[in-house]
C-alpha positions as CSV (number, residue, x, y, z in Angstrom):
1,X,0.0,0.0,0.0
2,X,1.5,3.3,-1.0
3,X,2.0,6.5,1.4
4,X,-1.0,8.7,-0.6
5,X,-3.4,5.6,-0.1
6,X,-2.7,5.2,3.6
7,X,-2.9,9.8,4.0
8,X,-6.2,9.0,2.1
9,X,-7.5,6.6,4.7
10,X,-6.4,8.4,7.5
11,X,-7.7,11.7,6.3
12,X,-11.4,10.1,5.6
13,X,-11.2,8.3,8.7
14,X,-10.9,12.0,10.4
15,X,-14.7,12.4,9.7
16,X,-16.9,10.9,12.2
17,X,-19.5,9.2,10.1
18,X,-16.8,6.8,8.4
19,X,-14.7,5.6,11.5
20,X,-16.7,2.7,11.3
21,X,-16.3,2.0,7.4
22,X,-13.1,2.3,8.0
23,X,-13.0,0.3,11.0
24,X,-14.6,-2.9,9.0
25,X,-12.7,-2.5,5.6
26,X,-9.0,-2.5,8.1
27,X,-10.5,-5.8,9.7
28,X,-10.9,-7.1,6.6
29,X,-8.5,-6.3,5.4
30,X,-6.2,-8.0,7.8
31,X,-7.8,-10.8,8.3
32,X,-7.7,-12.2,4.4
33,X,-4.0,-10.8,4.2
34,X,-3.5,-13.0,7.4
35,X,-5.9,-15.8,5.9
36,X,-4.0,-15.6,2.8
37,X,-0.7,-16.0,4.4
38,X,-1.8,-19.2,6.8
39,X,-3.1,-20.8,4.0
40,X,0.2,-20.7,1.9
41,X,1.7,-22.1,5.1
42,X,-0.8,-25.0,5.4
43,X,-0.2,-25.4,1.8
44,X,3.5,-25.4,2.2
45,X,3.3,-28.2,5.3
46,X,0.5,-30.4,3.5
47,X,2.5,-30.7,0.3
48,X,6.4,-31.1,2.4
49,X,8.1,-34.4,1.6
50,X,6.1,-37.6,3.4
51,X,7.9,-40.7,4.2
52,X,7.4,-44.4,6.1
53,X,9.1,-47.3,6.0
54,X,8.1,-50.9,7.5
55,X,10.1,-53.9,8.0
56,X,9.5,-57.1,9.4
57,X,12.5,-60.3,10.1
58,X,9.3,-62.7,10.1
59,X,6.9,-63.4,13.1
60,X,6.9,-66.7,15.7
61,X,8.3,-67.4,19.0
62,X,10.9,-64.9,20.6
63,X,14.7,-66.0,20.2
64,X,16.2,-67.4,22.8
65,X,19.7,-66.5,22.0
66,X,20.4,-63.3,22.8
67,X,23.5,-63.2,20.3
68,X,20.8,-64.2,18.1
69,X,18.8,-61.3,18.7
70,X,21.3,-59.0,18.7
71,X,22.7,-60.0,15.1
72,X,18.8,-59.8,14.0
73,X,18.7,-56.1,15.3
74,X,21.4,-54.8,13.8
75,X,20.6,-56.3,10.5
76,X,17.3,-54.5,10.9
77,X,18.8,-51.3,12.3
78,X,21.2,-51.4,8.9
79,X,18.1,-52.3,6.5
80,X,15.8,-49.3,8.2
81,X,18.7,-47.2,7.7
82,X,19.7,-47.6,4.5
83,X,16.2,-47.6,3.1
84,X,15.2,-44.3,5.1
85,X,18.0,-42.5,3.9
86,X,16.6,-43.5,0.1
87,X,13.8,-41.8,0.7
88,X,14.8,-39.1,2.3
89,X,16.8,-38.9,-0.9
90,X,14.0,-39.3,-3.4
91,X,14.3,-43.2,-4.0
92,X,11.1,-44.7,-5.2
93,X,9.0,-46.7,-2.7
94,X,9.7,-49.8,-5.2
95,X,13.6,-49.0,-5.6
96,X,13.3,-48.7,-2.0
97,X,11.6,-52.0,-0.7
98,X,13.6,-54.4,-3.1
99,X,17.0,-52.8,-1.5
100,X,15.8,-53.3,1.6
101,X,15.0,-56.3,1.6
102,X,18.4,-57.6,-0.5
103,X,19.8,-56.8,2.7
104,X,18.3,-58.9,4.8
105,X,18.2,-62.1,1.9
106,X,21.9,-61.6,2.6
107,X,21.6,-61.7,6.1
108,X,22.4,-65.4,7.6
109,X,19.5,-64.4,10.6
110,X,16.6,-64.4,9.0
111,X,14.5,-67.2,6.5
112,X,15.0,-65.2,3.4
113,X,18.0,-66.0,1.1
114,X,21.0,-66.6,3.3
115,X,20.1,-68.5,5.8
116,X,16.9,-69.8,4.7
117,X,15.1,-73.1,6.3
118,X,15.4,-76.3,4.7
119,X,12.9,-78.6,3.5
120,X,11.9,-82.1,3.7
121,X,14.8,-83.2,1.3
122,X,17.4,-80.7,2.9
123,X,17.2,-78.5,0.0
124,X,16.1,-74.7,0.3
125,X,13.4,-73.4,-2.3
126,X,13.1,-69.4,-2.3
127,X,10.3,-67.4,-2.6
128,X,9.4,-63.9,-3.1
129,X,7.0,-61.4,-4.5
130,X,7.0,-57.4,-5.3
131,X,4.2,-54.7,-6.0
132,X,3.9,-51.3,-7.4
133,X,0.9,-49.6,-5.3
134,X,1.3,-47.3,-8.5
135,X,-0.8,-50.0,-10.8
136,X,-0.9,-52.8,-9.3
137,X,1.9,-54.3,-11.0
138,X,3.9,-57.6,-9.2
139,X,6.1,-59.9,-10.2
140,X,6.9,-63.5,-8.0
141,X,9.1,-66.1,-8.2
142,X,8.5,-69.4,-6.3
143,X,10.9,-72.3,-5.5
144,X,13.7,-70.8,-6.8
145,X,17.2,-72.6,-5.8
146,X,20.1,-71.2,-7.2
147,X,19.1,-66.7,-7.0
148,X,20.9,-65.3,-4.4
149,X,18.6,-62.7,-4.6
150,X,15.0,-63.5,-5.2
151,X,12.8,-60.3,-5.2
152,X,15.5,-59.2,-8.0
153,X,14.1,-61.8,-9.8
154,X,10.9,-61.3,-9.1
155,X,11.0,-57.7,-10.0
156,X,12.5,-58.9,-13.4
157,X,9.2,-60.6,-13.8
158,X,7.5,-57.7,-13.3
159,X,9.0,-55.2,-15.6
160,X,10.1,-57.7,-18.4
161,X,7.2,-60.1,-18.6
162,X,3.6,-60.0,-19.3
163,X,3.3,-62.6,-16.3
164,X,3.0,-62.8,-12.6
165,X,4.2,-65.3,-11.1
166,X,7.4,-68.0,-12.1
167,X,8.0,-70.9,-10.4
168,X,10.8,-73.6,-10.3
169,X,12.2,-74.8,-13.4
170,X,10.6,-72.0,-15.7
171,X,11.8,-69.2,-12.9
172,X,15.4,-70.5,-13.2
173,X,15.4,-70.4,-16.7
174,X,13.9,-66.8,-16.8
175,X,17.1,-66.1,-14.2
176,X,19.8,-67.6,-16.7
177,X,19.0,-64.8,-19.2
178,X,20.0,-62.1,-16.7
179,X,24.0,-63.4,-16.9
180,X,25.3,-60.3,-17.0
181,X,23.0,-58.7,-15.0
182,X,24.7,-58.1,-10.9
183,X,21.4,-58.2,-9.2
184,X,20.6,-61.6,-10.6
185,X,23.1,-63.8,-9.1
186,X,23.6,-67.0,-9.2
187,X,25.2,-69.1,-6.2
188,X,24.6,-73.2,-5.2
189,X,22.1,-74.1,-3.4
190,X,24.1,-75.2,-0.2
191,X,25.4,-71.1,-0.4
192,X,21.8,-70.7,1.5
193,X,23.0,-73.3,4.3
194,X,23.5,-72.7,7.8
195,X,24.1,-75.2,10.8
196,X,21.7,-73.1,12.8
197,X,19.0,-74.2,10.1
198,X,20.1,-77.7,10.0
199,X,19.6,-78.3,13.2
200,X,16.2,-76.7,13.5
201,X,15.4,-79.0,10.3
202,X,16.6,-82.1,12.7
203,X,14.5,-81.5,15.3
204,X,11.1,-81.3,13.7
205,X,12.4,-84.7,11.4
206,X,13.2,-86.1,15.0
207,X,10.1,-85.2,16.7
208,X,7.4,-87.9,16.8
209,X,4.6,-85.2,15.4
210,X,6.5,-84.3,12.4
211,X,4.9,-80.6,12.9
212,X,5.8,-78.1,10.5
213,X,7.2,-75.2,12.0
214,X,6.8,-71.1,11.5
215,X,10.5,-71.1,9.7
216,X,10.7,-67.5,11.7
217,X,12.2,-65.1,10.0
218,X,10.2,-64.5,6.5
219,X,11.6,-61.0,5.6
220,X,9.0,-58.2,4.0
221,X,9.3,-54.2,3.5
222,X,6.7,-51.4,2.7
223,X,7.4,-48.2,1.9
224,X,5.4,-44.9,1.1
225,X,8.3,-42.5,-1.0
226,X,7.6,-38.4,-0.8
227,X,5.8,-38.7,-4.2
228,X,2.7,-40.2,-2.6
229,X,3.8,-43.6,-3.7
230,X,3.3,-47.6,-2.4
231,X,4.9,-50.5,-2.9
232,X,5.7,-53.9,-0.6
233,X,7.9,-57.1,-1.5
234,X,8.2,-60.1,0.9
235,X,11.0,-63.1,0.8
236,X,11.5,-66.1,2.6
237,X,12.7,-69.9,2.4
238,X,8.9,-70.9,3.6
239,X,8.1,-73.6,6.2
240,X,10.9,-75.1,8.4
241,X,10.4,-79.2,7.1
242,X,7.9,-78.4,4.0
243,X,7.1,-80.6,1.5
244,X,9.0,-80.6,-1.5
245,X,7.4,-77.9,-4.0
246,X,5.2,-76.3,-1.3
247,X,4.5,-73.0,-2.2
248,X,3.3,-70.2,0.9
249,X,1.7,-67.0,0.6
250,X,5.1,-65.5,0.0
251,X,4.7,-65.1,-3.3
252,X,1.3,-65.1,-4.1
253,X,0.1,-61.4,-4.2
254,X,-3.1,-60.8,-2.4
255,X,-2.1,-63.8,-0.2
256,X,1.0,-62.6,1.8
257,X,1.8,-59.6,-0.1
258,X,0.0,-56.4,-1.4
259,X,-0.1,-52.3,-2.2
260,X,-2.3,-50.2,-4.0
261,X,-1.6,-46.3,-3.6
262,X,-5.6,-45.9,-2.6
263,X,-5.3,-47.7,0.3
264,X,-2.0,-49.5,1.9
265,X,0.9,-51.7,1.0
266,X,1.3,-54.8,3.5
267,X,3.4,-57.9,4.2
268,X,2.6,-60.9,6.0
269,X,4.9,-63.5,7.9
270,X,4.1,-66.6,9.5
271,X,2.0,-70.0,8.5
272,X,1.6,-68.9,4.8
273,X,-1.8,-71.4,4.2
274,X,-3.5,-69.3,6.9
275,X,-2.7,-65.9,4.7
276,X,-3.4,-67.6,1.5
277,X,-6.8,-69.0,2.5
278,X,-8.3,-65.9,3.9
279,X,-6.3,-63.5,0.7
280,X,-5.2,-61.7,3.9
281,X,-3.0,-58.6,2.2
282,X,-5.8,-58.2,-0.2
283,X,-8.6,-58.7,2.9
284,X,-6.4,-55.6,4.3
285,X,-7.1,-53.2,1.4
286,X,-10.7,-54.4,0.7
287,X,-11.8,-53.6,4.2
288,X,-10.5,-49.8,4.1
289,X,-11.6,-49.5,0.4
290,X,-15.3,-51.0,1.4
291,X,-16.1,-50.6,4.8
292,X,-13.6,-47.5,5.3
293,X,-12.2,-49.0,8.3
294,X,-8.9,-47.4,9.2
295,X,-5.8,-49.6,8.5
296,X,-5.1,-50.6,11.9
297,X,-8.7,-51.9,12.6
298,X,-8.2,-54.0,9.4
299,X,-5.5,-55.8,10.5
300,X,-6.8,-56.2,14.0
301,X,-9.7,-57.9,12.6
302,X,-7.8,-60.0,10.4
303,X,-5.6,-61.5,13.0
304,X,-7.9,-61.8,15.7
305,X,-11.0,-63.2,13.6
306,X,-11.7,-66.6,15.7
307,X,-13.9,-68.0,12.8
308,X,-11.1,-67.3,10.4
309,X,-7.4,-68.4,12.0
310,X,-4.7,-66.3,10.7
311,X,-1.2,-67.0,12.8
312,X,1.3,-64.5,12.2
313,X,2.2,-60.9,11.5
314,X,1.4,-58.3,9.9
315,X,2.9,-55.1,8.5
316,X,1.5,-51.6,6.9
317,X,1.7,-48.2,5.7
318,X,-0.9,-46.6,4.8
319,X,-1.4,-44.2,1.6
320,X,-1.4,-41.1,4.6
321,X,1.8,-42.6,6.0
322,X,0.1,-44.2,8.8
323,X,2.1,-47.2,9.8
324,X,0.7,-50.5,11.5
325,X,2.7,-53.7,13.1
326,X,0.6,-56.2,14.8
327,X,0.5,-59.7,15.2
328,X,-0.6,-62.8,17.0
329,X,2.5,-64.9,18.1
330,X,4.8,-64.0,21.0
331,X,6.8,-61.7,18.8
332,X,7.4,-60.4,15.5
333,X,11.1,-58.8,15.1
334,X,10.1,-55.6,13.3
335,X,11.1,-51.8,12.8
336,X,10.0,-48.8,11.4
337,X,10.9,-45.2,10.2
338,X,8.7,-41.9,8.8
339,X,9.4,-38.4,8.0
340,X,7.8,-37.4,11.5
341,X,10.5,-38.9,13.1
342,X,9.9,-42.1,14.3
343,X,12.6,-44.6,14.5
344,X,12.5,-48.3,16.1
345,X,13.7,-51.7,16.0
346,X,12.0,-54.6,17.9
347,X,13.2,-57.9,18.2
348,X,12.4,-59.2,21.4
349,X,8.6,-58.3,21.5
């Protein structure tokens, strides 16, 4: 406002009769220059760079080992790290969960990759899936033996076939034309070996049930990146004991793995045939797309439905960042990270 305009108000605000004019037009005045101004700032704060990041080393009973635990939680404090700082960097949610969780398929402490459970035959069969909560596109590989890095693979599938889902022999093949590729590696099978497997693998042959066990330690990550964007991919070695060729809801999407940017991105851990009969990632979605529940009231229904046993665990993040890990079993080893500041690792409960 110049200096004439503002003499010009004060001189006509001199005369009695249009004090109060004037008195209304100044309030006005400020209060849409002051409305104006907090709105850019609400603006500015609604459209600032939004992050979260879950991760879960598979649900089951609580280790016993405390070097155990301790090697679990720092592999989980390294993964949360590295993928935080990628999107705090402007890494895709996708680019983002398939690093993730190639950190912990080279962990030997969890069933994913490295250190994967063994089956019946005392072989190890990989599986994995990954989605774009952009489209809906996934890609899965099942029963793979010989990729170090399954969700690579499976993200291959994705982007350079019209399919799904790849299994066994046909998955292996599809691997050997990524040669040259580095994220397609190829090691032997016994590379996924470890004595603290074995063993777990001996006791459930030895026992006079022949139970399957959880195989704790299913690995999964979901991610929403600052451009509004969902994705989730989920990796293990399955079932401690299985069956030759079983397939769990690893890498079945809708089963044990999901996203879609209108709702949430999830991955599931624990007995796979509970996931895969109930379509428990898809369940997730449906539920806040239909009956608008909020995403924590989704999954609480979904793991405690008594008509319906789901046992396992369960993580989120929502498509407004909100971020859910629940579960049913004694523990789940877990963390978590957003742009509001939240950091954790859990392990122990």
């Amino acid at each position: 406002m110049t200096r004439r305009a503002i003499a010009e108000i004060l001189k006509i605000g001199r005369r009695p009769q249009t004090r109060e004019r004037l008195a209304i037009a100044l309030a006005f005045f400020s209060f849409f220059s002051f409305g104006g101004l907090w709105g850019s700032v609400l603006q500015a704060e609604e459209s600032a760079p939004k992050y979260a990041i879950v991760i879960h080393g598979g649900a089951g009973s609580v280790p016993s080992n405390q070097e155990w635990s301790a090697a679990q939680a720092t592999a989980l404090e390294h993964a949360l790290s590295v993928g935080e700082r990628m999107l705090q960097s402007g890494a895709s949610s996708l680019d983002t969960v398939e690093a993730v969780v190639r950190l912990l398929e080279d962990s030997p402490y969890f069933n994913a990759g490295k250190g994967a459970v063994f089956n019946a035959a005392e072989n190890h069969e990989l599986d994995s899936t990954i989605m774009d909560g952009r489209n809906r596109a996934t890609g899965a590989v099942g029963g793979v033996t010989t990729v170090k890095n399954p969700v690579s693979l499976a993200r291959k599938v994705m982007t350079d076939t019209a399919h799904v889902l790849l299994v066994s022999k046909g998955a292996e093949e599809f691997a050997d034309e990524y040669a040259d590729d580095p994220t397609i590696e190829r090691v032997p099978n016994s590379y996924f070996s470890t004595e603290h497997r074995r063993a777990s693998l001996h006791r459930a042959q030895q026992s006079a049930q022949r139970k399957l066990s959880d195989g704790i330690g299913t690995v999964g990550c979901v991610a929403l990146d600052n451009s509004g964007n969902l994705a989730a991919a989920t990796s293990t070695g399955g079932l401690n004991n299985k069956k030759f060729g079983r397939l769990g809801d690893s890498p079945i999407a809708g089963a044990g793995t999901f996203a879609d940017n209108a709702t949430c991105a999830v991955s599931c851990t624990g007995i796979g045939e509970d996931f895969i009969r109930n379509a428990v990632a898809y369940d997730i979605s449906a539920r806040m797309e239909y009956k608008h529940q909020s995403l924590d009231e989704a999954i609480a229904e979904v793991l405690n439905n008594p008509e319906r046993l789901v046992r396992g665990g369960i993580i989120a993040v929502g498509h407004q960042g909100e971020i859910v890990m629940r579960f049913n079993t004694p523990g789940m080893a877990r963390a978590a990270a957003d742009s509001k500041g939240l950091h954790e690792v859990h392990v122990q409960e």
